[in-house]
MIDOSE-1310 file (N, C-alpha, C; in nm, 2 decimals, decimal comma, always signed):
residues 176
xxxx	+9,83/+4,68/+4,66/+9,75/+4,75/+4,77/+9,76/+4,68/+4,90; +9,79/+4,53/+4,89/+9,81/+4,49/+5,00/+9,91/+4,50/+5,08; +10,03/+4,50/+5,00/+10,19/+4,58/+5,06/+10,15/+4,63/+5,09; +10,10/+4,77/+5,09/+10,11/+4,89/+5,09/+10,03/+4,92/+5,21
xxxx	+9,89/+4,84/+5,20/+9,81/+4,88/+5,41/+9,92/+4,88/+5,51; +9,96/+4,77/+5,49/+10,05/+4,75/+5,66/+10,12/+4,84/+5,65; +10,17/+4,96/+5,55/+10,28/+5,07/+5,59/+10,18/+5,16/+5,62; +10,09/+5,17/+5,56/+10,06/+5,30/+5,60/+9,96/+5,27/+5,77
xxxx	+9,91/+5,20/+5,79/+9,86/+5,13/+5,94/+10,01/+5,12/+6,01; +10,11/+5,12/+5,95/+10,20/+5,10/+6,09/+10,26/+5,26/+6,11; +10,29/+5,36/+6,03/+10,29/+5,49/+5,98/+10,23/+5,57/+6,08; +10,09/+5,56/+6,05/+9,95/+5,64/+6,12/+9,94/+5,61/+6,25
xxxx	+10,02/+5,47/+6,31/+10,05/+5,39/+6,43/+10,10/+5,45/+6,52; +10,26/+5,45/+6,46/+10,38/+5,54/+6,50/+10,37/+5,68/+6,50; +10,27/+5,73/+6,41/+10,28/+5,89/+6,43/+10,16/+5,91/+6,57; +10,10/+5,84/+6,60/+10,01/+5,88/+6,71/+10,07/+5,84/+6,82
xxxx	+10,15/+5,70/+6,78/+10,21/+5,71/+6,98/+10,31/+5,79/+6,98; +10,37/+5,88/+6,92/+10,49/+5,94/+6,89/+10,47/+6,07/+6,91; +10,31/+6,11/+6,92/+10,27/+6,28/+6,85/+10,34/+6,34/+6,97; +10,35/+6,44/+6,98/+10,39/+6,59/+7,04/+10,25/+6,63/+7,12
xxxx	+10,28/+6,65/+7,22/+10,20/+6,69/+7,27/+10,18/+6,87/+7,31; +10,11/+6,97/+7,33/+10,12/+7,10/+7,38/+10,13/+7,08/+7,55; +10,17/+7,20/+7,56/+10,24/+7,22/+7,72/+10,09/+7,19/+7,82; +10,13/+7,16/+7,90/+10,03/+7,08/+8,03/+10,03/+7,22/+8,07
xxxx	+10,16/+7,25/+8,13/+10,15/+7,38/+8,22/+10,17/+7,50/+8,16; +10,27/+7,55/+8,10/+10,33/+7,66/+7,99/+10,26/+7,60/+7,89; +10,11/+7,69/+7,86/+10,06/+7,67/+7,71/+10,16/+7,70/+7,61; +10,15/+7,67/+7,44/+10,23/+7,68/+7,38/+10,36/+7,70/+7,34
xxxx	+10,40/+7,66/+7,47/+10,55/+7,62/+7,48/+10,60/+7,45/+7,57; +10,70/+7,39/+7,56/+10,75/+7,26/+7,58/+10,67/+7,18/+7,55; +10,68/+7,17/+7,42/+10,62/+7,04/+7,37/+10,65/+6,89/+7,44; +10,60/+6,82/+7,45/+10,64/+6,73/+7,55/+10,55/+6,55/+7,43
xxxx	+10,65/+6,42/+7,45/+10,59/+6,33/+7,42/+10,53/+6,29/+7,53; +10,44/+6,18/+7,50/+10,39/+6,11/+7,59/+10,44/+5,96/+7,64; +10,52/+5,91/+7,67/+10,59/+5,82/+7,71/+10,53/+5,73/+7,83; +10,54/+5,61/+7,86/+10,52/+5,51/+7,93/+10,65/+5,51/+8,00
xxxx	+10,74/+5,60/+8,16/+10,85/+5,54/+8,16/+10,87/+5,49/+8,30; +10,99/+5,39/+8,28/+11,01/+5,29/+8,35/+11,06/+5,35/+8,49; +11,14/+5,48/+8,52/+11,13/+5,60/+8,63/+11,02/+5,65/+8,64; +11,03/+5,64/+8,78/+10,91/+5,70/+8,81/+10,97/+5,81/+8,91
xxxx	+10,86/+5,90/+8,93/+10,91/+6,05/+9,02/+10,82/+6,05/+9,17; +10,86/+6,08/+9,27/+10,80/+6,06/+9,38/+10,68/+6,21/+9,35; +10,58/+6,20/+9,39/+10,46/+6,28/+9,35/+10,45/+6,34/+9,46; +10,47/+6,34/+9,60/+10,50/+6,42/+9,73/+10,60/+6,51/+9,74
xxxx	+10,71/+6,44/+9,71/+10,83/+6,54/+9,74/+10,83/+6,67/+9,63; +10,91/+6,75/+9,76/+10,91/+6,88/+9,70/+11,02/+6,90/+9,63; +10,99/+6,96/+9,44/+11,13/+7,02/+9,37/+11,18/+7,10/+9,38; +11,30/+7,16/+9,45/+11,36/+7,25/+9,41/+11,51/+7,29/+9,32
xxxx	+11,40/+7,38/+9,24/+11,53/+7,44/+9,08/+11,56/+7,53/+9,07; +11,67/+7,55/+9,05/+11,70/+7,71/+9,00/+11,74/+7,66/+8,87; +11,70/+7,72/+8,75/+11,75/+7,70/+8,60/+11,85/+7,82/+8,58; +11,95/+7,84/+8,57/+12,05/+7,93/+8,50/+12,07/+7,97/+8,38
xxxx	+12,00/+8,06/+8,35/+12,00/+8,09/+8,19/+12,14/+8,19/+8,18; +12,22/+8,14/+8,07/+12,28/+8,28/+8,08/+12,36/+8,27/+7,92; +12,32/+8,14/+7,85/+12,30/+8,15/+7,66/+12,17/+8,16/+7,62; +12,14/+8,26/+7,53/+12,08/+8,27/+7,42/+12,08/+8,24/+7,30
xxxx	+11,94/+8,24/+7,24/+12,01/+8,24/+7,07/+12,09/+8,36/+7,00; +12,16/+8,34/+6,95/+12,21/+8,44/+6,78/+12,12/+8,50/+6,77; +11,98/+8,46/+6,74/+11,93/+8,55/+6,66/+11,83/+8,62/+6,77; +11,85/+8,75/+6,77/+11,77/+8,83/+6,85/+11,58/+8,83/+6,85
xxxx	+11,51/+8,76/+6,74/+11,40/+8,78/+6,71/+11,35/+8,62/+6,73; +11,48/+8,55/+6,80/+11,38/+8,44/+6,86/+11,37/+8,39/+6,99; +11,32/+8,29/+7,05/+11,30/+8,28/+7,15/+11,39/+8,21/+7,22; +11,40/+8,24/+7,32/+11,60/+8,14/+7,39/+11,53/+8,01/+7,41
xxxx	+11,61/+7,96/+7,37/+11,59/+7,82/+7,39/+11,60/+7,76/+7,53; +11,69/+7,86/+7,60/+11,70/+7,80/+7,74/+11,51/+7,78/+7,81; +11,45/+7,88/+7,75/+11,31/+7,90/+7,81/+11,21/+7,80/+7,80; +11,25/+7,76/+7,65/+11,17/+7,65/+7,58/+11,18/+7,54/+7,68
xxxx	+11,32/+7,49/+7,70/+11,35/+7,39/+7,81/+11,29/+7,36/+7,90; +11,32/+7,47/+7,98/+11,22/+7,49/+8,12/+11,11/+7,48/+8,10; +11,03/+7,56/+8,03/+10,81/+7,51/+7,97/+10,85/+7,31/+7,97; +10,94/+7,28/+7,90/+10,97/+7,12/+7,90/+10,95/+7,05/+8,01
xxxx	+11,06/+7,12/+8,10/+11,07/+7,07/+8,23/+10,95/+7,05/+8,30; +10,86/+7,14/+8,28/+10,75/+7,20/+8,41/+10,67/+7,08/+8,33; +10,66/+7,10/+8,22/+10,53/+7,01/+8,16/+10,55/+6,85/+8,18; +10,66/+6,82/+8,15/+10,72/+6,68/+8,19/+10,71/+6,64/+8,32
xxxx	+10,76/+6,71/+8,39/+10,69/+6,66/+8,58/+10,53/+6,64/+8,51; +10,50/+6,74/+8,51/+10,33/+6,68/+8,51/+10,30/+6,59/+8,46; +10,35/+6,56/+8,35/+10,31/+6,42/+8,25/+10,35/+6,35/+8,34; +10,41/+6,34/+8,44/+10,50/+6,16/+8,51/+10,45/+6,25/+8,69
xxxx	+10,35/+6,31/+8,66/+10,27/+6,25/+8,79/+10,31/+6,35/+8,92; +10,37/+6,49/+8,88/+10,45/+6,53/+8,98/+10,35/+6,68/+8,99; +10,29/+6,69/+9,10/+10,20/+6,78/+9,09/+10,26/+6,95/+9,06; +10,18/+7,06/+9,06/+10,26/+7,15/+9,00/+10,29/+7,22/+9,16
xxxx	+10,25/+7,25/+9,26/+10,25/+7,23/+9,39/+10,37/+7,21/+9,44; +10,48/+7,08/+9,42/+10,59/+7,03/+9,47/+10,65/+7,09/+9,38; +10,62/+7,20/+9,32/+10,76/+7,21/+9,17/+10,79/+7,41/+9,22; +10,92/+7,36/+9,30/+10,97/+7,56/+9,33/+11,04/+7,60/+9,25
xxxx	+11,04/+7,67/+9,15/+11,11/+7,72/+9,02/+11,13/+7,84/+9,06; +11,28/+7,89/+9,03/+11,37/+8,04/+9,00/+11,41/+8,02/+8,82; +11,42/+8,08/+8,82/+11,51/+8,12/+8,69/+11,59/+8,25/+8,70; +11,70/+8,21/+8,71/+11,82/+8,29/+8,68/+11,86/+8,36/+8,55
xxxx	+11,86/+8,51/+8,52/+11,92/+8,53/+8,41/+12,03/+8,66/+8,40; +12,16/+8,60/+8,33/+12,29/+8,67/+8,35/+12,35/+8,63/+8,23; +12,41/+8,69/+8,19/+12,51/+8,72/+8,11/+12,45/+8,73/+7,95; +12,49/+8,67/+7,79/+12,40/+8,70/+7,71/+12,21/+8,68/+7,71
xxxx	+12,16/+8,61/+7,82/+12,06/+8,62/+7,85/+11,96/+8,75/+7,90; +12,07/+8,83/+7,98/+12,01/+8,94/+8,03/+11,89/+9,00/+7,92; +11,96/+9,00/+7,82/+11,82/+9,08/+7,77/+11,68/+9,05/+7,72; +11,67/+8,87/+7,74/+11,61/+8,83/+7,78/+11,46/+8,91/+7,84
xxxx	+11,49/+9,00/+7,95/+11,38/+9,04/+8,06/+11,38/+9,16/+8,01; +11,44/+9,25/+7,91/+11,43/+9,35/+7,89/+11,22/+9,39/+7,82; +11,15/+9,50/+7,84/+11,04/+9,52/+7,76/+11,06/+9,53/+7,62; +10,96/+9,57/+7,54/+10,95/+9,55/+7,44/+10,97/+9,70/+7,34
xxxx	+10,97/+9,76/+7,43/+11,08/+9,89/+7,41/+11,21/+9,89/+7,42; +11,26/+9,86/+7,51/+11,38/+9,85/+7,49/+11,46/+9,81/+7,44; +11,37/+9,66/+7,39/+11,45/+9,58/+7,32/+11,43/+9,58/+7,18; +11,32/+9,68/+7,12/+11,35/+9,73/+7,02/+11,46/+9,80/+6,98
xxxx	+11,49/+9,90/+7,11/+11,63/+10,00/+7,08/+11,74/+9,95/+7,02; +11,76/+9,79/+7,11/+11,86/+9,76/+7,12/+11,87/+9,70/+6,99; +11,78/+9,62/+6,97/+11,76/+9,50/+6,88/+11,65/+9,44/+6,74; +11,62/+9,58/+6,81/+11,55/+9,59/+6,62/+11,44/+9,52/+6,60
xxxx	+11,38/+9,45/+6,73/+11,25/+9,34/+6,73/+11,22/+9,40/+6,86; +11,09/+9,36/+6,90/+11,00/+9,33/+7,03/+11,08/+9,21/+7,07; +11,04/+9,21/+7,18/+11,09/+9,10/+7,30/+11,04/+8,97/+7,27; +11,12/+8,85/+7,19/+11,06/+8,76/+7,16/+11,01/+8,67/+7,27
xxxx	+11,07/+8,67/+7,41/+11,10/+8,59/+7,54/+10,97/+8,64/+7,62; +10,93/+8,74/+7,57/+10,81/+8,83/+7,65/+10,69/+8,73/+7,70; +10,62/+8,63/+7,54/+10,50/+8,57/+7,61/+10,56/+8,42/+7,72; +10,64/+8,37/+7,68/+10,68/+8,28/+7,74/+10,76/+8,32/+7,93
xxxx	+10,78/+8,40/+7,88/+10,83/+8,47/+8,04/+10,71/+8,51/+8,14; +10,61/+8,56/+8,07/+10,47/+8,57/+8,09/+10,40/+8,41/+8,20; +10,44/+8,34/+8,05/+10,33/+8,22/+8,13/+10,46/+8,12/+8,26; +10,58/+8,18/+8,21/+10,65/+8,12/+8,32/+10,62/+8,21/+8,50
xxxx	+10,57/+8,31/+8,52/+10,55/+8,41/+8,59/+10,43/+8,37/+8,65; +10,33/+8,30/+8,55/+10,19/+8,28/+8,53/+10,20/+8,16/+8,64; +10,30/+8,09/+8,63/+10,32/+7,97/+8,65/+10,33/+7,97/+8,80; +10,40/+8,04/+8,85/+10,45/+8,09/+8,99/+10,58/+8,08/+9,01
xxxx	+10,67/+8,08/+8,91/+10,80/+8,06/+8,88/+10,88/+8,22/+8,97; +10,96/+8,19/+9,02/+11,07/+8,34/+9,04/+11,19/+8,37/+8,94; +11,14/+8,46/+8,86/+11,23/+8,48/+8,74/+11,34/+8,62/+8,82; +11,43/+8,61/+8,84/+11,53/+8,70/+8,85/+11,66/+8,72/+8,77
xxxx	+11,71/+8,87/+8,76/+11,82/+8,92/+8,64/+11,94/+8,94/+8,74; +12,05/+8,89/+8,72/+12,20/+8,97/+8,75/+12,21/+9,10/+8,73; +12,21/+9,19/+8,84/+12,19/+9,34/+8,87/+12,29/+9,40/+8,80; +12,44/+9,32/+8,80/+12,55/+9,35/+8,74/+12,56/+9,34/+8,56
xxxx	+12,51/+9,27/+8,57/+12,51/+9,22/+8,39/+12,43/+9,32/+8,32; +12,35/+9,34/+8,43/+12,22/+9,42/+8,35/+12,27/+9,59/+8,34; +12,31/+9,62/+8,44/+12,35/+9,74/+8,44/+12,51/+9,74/+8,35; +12,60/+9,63/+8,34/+12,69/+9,63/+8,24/+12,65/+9,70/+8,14
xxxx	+12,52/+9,62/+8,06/+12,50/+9,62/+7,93/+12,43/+9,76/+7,92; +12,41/+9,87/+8,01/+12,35/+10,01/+7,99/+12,22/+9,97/+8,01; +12,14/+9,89/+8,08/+12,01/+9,89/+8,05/+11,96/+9,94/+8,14; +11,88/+10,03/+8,18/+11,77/+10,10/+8,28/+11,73/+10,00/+8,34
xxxx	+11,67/+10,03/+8,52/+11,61/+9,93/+8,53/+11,43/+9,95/+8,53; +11,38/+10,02/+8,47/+11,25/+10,10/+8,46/+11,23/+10,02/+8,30; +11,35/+9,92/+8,22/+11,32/+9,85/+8,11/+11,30/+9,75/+8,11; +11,32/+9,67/+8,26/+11,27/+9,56/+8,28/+11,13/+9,49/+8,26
xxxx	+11,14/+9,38/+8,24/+11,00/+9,34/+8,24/+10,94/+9,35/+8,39; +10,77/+9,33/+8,43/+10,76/+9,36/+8,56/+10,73/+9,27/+8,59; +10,78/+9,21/+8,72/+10,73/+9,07/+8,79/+10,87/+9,04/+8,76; +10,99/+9,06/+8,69/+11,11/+9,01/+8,71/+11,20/+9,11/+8,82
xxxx	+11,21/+9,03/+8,91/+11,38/+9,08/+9,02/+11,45/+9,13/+8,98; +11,53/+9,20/+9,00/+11,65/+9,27/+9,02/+11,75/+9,18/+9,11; +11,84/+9,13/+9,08/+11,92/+9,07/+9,17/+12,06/+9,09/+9,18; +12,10/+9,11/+9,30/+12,28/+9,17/+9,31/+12,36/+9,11/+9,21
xxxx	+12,40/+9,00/+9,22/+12,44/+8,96/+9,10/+12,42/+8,79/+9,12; +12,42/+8,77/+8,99/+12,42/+8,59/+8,94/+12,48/+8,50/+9,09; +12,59/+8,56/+9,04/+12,68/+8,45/+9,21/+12,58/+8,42/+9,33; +12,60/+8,58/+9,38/+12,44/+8,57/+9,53/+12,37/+8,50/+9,49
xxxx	+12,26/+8,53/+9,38/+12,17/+8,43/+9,37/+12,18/+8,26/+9,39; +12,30/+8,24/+9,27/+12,33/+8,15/+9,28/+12,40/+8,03/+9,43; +12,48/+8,11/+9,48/+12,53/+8,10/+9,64/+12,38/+8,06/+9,72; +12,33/+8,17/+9,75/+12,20/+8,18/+9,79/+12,08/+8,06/+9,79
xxxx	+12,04/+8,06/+9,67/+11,98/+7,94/+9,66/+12,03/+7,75/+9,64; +12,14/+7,75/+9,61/+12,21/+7,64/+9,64/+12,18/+7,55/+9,78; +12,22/+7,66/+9,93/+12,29/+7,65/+10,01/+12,10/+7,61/+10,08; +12,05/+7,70/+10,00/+11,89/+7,67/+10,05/+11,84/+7,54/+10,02
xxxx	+11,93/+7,45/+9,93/+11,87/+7,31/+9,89/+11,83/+7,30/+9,72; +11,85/+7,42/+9,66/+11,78/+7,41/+9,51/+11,92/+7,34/+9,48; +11,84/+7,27/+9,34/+11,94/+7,18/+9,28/+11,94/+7,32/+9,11; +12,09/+7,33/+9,09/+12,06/+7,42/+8,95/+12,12/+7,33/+8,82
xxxx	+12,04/+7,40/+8,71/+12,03/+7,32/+8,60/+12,08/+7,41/+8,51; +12,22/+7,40/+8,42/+12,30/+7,49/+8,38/+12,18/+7,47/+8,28; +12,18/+7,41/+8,19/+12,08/+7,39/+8,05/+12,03/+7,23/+8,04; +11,98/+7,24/+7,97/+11,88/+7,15/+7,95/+11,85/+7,08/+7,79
């Protein structure tokens, strides 16, 4: 019995400074630890991101992982002190991503499920994030634009945006 305390007290130790925390900013999405770190982030200055989504998962009935990232991102500034205020977020989406922003009709048609990206696109939106679609990709793939989700752009295509906000100072984040 005496072995045996110190494992389980160092166990119960390590699983609490270790736990997972739920999202600060994107409720149930980006799980985030809680870390002590040795960088620190200026708490004034202002972020600007464009995230580029443009892989998804294989499997149509889950949620892209690119998205997950980003809830990461947002929630992680917060944890290290970076108010939500200085944080200017786009999200770009083009190429297998596009359908991504499709509704939950549509993406039944397509895909045989509701729109798994739906609630998380939601609280990214919620968030004050600018989620915009490649106009070209979207219309590539046959998709109406009356199937969009609403509160997402229409945008000429990925490039422009991309060009566009660069040149404005966002820094972009292929994946994460």
């Amino acid at each position: 019995m005496k072995k045996i305390l110190p494992l389980v007290l160092f166990m119960l130790f390590n699983g609490i400074m270790y736990a997972q925390f739920k999202g600060l900013i994107v409720d149930n999405y980006g799980v985030t630890y809680r870390v002590n770190p040795d960088a620190t982030y200026d708490s004034v200055k202002n972020y600007k991101v464009l995230f580029d989504v443009y892989v998804d998962s294989e499997e149509h009935s889950k949620v892209n992982p690119q998205l997950t990232n980003i809830a990461e991102y947002l929630n992680k500034r917060l944890e290290s002190g970076v108010s939500r205020d200085s944080l200017d977020i786009v999200v770009l989406f083009h190429g297998p991503a596009t359908k991504d922003v499709l509704n939950d009709q549509a993406y039944l048609r397509f895909f045989k499920s509701e729109n798994p990206n739906k609630a998380i696109i939601d609280s990214l939106l919620n968030e004050k994030a600018d989620l915009m679609v490649c106009g070209q990709t979207y219309k590539g793939n046959a998709y109406n634009k009356d199937e969009k989700l609403p509160n997402v752009k229409m945008a000429l295509s990925a490039a422009a945006v991309l060009a566009w906000y660069q040149s404005a100072g966002y820094h972009i984040i292929n994946s994460i």
